[in-house]
Structure formats: structure tokens, C-alpha cells
N, C-alpha and C positions, 0 to 999 in steps of 0.2 A: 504493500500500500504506500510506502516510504517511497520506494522511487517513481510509481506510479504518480504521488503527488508532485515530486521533483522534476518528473520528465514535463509533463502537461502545465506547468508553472510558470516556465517559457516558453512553451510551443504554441500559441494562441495562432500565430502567424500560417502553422502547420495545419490546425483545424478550420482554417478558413480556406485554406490551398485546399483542402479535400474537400469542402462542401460546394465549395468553387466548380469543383472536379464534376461532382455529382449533379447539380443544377444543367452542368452547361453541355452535359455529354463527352467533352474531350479533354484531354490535359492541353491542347494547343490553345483551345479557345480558353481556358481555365487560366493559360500563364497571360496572354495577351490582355485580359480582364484585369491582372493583378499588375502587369508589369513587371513577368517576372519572362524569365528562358523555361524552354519545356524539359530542360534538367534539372532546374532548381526546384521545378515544383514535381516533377516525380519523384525527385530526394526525400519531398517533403511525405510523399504518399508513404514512401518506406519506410521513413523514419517512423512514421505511425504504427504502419503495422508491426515493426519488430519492437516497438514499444509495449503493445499490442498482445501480439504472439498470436494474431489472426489476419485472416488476408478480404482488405476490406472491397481492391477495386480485382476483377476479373480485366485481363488485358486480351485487348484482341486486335490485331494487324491497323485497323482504322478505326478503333475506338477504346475505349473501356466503359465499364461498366459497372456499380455496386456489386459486391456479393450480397446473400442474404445479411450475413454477419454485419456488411459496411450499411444496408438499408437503417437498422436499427440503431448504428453507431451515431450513421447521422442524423433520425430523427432526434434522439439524444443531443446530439455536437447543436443543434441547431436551435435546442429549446434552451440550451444551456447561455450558449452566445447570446442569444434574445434577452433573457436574465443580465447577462453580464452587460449586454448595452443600455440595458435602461438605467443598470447602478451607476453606470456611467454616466450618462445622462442626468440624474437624480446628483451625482455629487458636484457636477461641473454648474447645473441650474441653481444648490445651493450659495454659489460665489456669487449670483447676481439675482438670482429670486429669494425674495424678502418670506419664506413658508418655513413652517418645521416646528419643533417645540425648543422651548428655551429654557436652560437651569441659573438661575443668579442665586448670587449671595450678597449677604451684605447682615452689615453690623445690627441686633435686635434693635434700637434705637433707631436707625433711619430704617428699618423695617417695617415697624410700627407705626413712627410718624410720617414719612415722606413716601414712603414708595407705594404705599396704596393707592392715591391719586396720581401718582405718573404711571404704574403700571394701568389703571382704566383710560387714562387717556392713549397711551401706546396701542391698548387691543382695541379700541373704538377705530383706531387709527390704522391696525395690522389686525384685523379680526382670524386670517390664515395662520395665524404664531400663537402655540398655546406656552402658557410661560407657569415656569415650576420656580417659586420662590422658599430658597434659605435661609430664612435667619437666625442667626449664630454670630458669636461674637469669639467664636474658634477662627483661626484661618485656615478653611479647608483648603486642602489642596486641588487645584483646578482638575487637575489629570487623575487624578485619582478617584474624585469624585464626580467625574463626566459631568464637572461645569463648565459653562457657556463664557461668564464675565461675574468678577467678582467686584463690589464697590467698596474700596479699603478709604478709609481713613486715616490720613497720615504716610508718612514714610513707605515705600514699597520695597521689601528684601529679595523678594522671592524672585529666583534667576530662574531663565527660562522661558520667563513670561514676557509681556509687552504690557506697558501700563501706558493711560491716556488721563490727563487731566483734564477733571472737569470743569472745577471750579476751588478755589481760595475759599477758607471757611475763617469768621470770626466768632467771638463766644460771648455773650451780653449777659447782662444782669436782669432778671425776672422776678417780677412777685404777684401772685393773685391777686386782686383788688378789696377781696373779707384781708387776708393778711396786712394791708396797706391803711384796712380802716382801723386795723390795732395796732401798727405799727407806722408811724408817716414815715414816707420814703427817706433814706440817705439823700442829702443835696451834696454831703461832697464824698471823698474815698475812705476820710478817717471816719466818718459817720458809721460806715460798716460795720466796724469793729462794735456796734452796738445792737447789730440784728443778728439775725437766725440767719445763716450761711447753708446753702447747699451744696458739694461739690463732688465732684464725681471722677473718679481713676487717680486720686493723691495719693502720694507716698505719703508712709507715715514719718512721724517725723515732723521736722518744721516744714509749715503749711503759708500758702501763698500763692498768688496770681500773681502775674505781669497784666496791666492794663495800658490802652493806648488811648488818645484820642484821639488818631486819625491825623493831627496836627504836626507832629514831632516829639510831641509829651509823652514822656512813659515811666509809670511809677509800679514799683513792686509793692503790694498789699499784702502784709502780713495776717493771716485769717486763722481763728480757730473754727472750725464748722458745729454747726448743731449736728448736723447728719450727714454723713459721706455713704454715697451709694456708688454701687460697682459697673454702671454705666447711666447713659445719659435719659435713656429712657422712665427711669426708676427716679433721677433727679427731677423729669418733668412732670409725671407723679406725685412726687411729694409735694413739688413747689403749686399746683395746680390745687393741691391739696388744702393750701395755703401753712405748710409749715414754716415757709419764710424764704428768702432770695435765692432762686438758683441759678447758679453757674451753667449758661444753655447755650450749644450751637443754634446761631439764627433759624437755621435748616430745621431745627428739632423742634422748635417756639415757635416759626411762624405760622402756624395753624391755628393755636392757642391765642397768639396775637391777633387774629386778622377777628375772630370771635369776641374777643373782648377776655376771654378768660385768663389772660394772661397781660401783667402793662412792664415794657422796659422801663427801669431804672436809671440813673447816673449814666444815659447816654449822652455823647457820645463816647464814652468809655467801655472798651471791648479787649478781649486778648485775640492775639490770631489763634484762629483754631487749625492751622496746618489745610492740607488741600486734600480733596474728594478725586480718586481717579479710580479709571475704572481696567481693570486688570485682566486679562483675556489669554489664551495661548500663542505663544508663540507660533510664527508659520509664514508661507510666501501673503497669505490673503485671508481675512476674519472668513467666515460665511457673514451673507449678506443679513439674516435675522439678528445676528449678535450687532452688526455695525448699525443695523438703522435702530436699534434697541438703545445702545452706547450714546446715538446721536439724538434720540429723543429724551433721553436720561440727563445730556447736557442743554438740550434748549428748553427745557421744563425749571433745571434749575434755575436758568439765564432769566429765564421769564419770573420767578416767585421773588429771584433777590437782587435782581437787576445788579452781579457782578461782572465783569469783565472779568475772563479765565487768561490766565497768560497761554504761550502758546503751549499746547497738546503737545504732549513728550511720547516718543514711540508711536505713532498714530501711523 
């Protein structure tokens, strides 16, 4: 079976010389179809059959002709090629037909709050792409787990891959509006140090944000927290809650914002929150479902926070 699979692995070229053979009646007319000499393609007929160990064409002075054995060979040879061209077909239409299903990952936090509305608007938009979402705040490995595009947060390690950025993330201060009627808001950064702190992924240890204002100002804020939770989704939560200020990617907040359920504080004072990109396999060309999926993923962003992305890295 071993060399059986080894001989017919390369021989694709051999089973089309032979069905060649068989359609057209002769091996002269059979090589002149292919372009090939009427030796190269009787080569091809033998090399089958001692592949073989059966005699597929009957030769006769001015033609040839099937045996029974080769009749069967190439209904076989023929359904099997019909198979192989349409996989063909099917992988080459994936590079530029927008169809197929799709696995993303991405962090529980922009799982929950953001990607539920860009993925309805994607399938309203790709109704042909059925899309399988991850969320985990593991970094699964792409290959390993027949994903599509992963959306990392932060820094990209992972060699092998092609990462595209989507966009710049900054990180603001939020509080509920019940929390704000018991607490009035911080008007400056030392005020802080007076409220309920949310913050999420700190080392323990000495505790602190970097803040900017967009201006050139940038002071480091020394914070104790009320509560530190282990991602951002869990800070929105709490703070929605009205436990007190949380430390929130815009991305994460702007839902809660646009509602009312949530009001930025001490703006324009923000930290950078690192950049959103989106991480795919390496290769000559995406399939066309992942790249119109990556490029809806960046103009939804573009649209809710009106940033300018610098330019796309590995795109």
C-alpha cells in the first residue's frame, strides 16, 4: 500500500496520459492533445501498468484499446480526478471568494464587549461565512487549534505568524453615575487617591498608572485599589456595578458610554493601552474570508473610536 501511495503521488500527469489514451482511441491522438511525443506517453501507459501488475490498454497495429481491467481502472482514474479538481478548484476560489467558516479568538473582555456587534454586522454583510468565536484569555495556538485570526492585545511573540494592526488602544477612567452621586468625581489626579480604584492585570507590589493628557503631560499615579480583577471585562463589571473608578480600554467602555451607564472621569487623562492587531498564519496569501473579516474588524473599530491606526505591520 506504501508504494502504491508513493508511486500515484507523482504520477497525476501518468493518469491523465491514460484516460487521454482511453477517450480519444489512440496514443497519437492522446500525445498531440497533451503535447507530448507518442513515446513519452506510452512510457506513461507502462509505467502504470507495472505499477499496476495488470495490463490496462490491449495494443493492436493501429490502435489500442482498454482491457477489461483498464475499463474499470479508469472509471475509477476518472471519478477520482473529478474529486481532485474540484478540491482544487475549492482551494484556489478560497484566495478570492469571500465563503467558508471562520474560527477567531480573542481576549474574554473584547469578546464580550466588542465583538458581538462587529461580528452581526460582518455576517449581515458576509451572510456565506459562518464564524466560530473563542474567547479565552489563553493564547491559543493558531495551528494547533485550526484558527483562522486571533485578536491579541498588546505585544505579538509568536513567530511564524503575520500580525496586522488595527488600531492604538488608550485606557480612561470610568464610574457609574449611583457611584458618582456618592462619590463626586476627582477634578484633579491627587483626588484619586480618595476613591474606590478598579484595576485590572497589576502586579502586586507597588501599584500605579502612567497617565497622559494627550498634550505632553505625563504623571505617574500612585494607586492603592479597592479591587483588582484579572481582566478587563470583570473591571467593567464591577465598575458598572458602581463599586467605584475603573481603569477601562475605551474599546471595553464605549458601549456603556454611548448608554449612559457609564461617565469618563478626569478626561483628558488616559494611559496608552498598547495596540489591537490581528494575528493570522503565516503563508504566500490569507484566504479571502479571514482578510475581509481582519478588514471589517479594522473599519468597525475606525468607525466607534475615530483613531487613526498607524501603518498595518505584516499585512
Amino acid at each position: 500500500m506504501v508504494a502504491k501511495t508513493e508511486t500515484f503521488g507523482g504520477g497525476l500527469d501518468d493518469l491523465r496520459a491514460f484516460c487521454a489514451v482511453v477517450d480519444l482511441g489512440t496514443v497519437t491522438a492522446a500525445a498531440a492533445s497533451r503535447g507530448e511525443t507518442k513515446g513519452s506517453l506510452s512510457r506513461r501507459i507502462s509505467r502504470l501498468e507495472a505499477a499496476l501488475g495488470a495490463t490496462l490498454m490491449a495494443r493492436h497495429p493501429r490502435a489500442v484499446s482498454p482491457t477489461a481491467e483498464g475499463l474499470v481502472f479508469y472509471a475509477k482514474v476518472q471519478e477520482s480526478l473529478a474529486l481532485l479538481d474540484e478540491a482544487a478548484e475549492t482551494a484556489r476560489d478560497a484566495r478570492t471568494v469571500p465563503a467558508g467558516h471562520l474560527r477567531v479568538t480573542t481576549s474574554v473582555d473584547f469578546g464580550i464587549e466588542l465583538m458581538p456587534g462587529i461580528v452581526a454586522s460582518f455576517r449581515r454583510a458576509y451572510p456565506q461565512i459562518t464564524v466560530d468565536m473563542i474567547n479565552t484569555d489563553a493564547r491559543l495556538d493558531l495551528a494547533a487549534n485550526r484558527i483562522d485570526l486571533a485578536l491579541r492585545l498588546g505585544d505579538v511573540e509568536e513567530t511564524g505568524y503575520r500580525a496586522a494592526l488595527i488600531l492604538r488602544l488608550w485606557v480612561g477612567l470610568y464610574a457609574a453615575p449611583d457611584y458618582l452621586a456618592r462619590r463626586p468625581a476627582p477634578t484633579s489626579l491627587a483626588a484619586l487617591a480618595e476613591h474606590d480604584l478598579i484595576l485590572s492585570r497589576e502586579r502586586p507590589g507597588a501599584l500605579g498608572i502612567m497617565l497622559s493628557d494627550g498634550q505632553g503631560r505625563t504623571e505617574q499615579v500612585a494607586l492603592s485599589p479597592a479591587v483588582r480583577a484579572s481582566d478587563f471585562a470583570a473591571v467593567l463589571r464591577l465598575t458598572l456595578a458602581g463599586t467605584g473608578i475603573g481603569h477601562l480600554p475605551s474599546a471595553v467602555a464605549a458601549g456603556s458610554v454611548a448608554n449612559g451607564a457609564l461617565v469618563r472621569v478626569l478626561a483628558p487623562w488616559a494611559t496608552a493601552g498598547g495596540a489591537l492587531r490581528a494575528v493570522s498564519l503565516a503563508g504566500r496569501e490569507l484566504p479571502a474570508r479571514v482578510r475581509v473579516f481582519r478588514e471589517h474588524v479594522r473599519s468597525e473599530m475606525m468607525k466607534r473610536f475615530a483613531v487613526e491606526p498607524d501603518q498595518a505591520e505584516g499585512t
